[in-house]
C-alpha positions in Angstrom: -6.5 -104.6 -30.9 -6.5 -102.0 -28.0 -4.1 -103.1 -25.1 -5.4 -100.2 -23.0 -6.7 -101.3 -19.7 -10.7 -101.7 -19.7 -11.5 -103.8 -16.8 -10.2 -103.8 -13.2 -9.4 -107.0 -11.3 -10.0 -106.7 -8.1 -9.2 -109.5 -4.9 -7.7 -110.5 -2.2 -4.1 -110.4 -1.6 -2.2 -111.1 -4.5 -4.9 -112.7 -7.5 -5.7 -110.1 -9.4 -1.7 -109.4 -9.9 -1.2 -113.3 -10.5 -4.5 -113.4 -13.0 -3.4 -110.6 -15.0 -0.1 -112.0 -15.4 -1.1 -115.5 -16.0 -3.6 -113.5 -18.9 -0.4 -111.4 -20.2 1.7 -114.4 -20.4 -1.0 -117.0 -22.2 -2.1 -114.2 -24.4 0.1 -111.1 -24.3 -3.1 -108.8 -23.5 -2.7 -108.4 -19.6 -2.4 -104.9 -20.1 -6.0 -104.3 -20.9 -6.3 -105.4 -17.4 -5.6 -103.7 -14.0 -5.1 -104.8 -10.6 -6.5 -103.6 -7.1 -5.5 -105.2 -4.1 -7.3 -104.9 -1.1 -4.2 -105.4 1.2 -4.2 -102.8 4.1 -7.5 -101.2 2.9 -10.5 -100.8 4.8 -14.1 -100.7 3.1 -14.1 -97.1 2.3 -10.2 -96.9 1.3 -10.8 -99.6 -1.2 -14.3 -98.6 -2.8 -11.9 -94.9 -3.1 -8.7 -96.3 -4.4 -11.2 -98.6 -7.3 -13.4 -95.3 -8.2 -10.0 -93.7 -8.8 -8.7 -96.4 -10.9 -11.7 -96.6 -12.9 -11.4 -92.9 -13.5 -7.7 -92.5 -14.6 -8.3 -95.9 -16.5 -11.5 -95.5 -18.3 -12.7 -98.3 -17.3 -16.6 -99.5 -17.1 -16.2 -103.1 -16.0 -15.0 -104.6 -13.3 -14.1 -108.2 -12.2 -14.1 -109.1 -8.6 -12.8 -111.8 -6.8 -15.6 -113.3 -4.7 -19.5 -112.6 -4.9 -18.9 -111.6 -1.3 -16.2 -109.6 1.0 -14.6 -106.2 1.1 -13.7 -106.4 -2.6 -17.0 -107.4 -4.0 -19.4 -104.8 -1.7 -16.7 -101.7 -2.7 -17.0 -103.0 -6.5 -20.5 -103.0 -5.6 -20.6 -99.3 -4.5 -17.9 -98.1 -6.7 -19.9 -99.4 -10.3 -23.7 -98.0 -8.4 -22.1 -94.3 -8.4 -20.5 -94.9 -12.2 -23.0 -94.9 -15.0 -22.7 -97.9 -17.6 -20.5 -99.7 -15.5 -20.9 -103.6 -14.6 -19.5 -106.0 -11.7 -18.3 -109.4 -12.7 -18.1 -111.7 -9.7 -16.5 -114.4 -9.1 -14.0 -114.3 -11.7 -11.4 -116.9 -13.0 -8.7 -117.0 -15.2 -10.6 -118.3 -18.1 -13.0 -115.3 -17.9 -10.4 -112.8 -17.7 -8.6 -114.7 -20.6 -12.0 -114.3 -22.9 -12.2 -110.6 -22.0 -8.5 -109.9 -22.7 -8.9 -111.3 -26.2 -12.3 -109.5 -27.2 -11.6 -106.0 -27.8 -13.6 -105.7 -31.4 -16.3 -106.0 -28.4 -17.3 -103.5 -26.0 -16.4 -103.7 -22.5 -19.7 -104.7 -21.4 -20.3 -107.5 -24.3 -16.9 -108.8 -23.3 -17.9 -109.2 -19.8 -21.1 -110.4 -20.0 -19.8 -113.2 -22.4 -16.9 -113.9 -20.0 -18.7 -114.6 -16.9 -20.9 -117.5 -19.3 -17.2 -118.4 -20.0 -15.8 -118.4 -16.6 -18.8 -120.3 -15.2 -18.8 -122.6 -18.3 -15.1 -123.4 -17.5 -15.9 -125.2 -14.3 -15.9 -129.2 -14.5 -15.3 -131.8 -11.9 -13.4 -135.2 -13.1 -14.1 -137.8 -13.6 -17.6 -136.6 -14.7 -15.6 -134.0 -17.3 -14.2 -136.9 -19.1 -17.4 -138.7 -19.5 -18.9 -135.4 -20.9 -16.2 -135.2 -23.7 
């Protein structure tokens, strides 16, 4: 299994840092993961700073925060200018968790079948219980 990073986590503050190393410590594959934060970045600065991280990384996929705000619309302009790259947003921990454990996938499978993941994760109790 490939520990190289092939997605980018990108968000607000501190997540993606605290994601990645929830990820590294569940499953020991934070590493195929790499943060961004947008602290003290304007639009521009941060849509810059992601192409260049998906250059030097390799990476094709990236996971955003929030299907909205600074992050999400410089993920949004930073995957249009890179060919075969894709935008997850809205991430959560049990997407970036799937991902991270999937590399006999290729980035984009991975992602795809994360975001089911990440949206299947979300339950509300007591309703979850009843659901089984």
């Amino acid at each position: 299994m490939s520990d190289a990073p092939a997605a980018i986590v990108l968000g607000h503050g501190s997540l993606a840092e605290g994601m990645i190393s929830a990820v590294e410590r569940i499953t020991g594959h934070g590493a195929r993961l790499y943060p961004i934060s947008n602290d003290n970045l304007g639009g521009a600065e941060l849509a810059a700073k992601l192409r260049e991280a998906m250059e030097a990384t390799g990476a094709k996929v990236v996971f955003t925060d929030l299907p909205a705000g600074s992050c999400n619309t410089a993920a949004i302009r930073a995957v249009h200018d890179r060919p075969g790259a894709i935008l997850v947003m809205g991430a959560n921990l049990p997407a970036l968790l799937f991902f991270a454990m999937h590399s006999e996938m290729t980035a984009e499978e991975a992602a795809r079948e994360a975001a089911k993941r990440g949206g299947a994760a979300l339950k509300v109790y007591p309703d979850a219980a009843r659901a089984g």
